[in-house]
C-alpha positions as CSV (number, residue, x, y, z in Angstrom):
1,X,-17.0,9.6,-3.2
2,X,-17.2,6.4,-5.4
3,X,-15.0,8.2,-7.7
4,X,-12.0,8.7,-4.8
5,X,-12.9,4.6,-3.3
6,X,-12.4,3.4,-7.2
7,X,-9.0,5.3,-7.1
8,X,-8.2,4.2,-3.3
9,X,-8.7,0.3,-5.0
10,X,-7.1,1.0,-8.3
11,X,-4.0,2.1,-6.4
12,X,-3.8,-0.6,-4.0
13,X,-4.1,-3.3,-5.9
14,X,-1.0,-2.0,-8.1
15,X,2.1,-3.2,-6.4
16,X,4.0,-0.7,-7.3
17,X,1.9,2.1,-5.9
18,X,2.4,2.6,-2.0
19,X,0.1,4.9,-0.7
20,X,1.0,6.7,2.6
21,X,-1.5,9.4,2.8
22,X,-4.9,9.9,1.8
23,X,-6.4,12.9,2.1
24,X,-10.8,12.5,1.4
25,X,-11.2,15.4,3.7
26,X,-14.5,17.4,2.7
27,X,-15.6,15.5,0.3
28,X,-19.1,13.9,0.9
29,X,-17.7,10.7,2.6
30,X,-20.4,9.2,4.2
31,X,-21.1,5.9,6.6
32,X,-21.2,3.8,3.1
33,X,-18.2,5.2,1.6
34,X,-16.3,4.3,5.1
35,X,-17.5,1.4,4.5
36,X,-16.3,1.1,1.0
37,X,-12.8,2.2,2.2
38,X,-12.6,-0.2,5.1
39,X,-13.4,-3.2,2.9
40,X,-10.9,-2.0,0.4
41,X,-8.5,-2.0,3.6
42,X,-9.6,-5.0,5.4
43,X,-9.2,-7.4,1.8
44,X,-5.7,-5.6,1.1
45,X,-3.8,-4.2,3.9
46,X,-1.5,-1.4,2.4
47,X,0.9,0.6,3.5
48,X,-1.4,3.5,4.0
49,X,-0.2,5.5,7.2
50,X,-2.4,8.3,7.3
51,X,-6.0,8.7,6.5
52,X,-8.0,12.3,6.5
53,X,-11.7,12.4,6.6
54,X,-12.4,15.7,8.2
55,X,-15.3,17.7,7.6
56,X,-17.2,14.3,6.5
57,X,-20.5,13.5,6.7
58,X,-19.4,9.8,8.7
59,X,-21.7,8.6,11.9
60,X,-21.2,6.2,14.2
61,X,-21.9,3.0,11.5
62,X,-18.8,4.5,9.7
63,X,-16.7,4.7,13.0
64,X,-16.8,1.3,13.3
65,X,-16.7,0.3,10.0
66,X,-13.4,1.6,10.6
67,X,-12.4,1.0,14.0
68,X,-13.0,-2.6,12.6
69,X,-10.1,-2.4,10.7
70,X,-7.6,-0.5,12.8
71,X,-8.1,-3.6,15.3
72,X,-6.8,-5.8,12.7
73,X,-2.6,-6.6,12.8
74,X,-2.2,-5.7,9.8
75,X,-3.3,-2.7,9.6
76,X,-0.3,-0.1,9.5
77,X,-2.5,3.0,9.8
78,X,-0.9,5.1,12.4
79,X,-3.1,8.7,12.0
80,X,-6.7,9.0,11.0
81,X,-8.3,12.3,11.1
């Protein structure tokens, strides 16, 4: 997981990467990695439209972690599995 949220920051703070999907399905994502990611998010909104974290370990704390940030204008996310 750190591995893929070092990646999701390396790519968004390259301005000539746009990231539209992001697929972290099955892959150990956990409360703190959501966590991770919706900081990464919240401090630079990108033009990410779809995230997938199916078949994650994420609880409630990680729900709102991101629900946090799909409240926020900015945010262009549009599908989040």
């Amino acid at each position: 997981l750190s591995l893929s949220i070092t990646n999701y920051r390396h790519f968004s703070y390259n301005s000539e990467c746009v990231i539209v999907l992001y697929r972290l399905n099955d892959c150990g994502v956990t409360d703190r990695g959501c966590a991770a990611l919706a900081s990464a998010l919240r401090s630079n909104p990108s033009h990410l439209r779809e995230l997938d974290l199916s078949g994650n370990k994420i609880r409630d704390l990680g729900v709102k972690s991101l629900c946090a940030v799909l409240e926020d204008p900015h945010c262009k996310l549009e599908i989040l599995l």
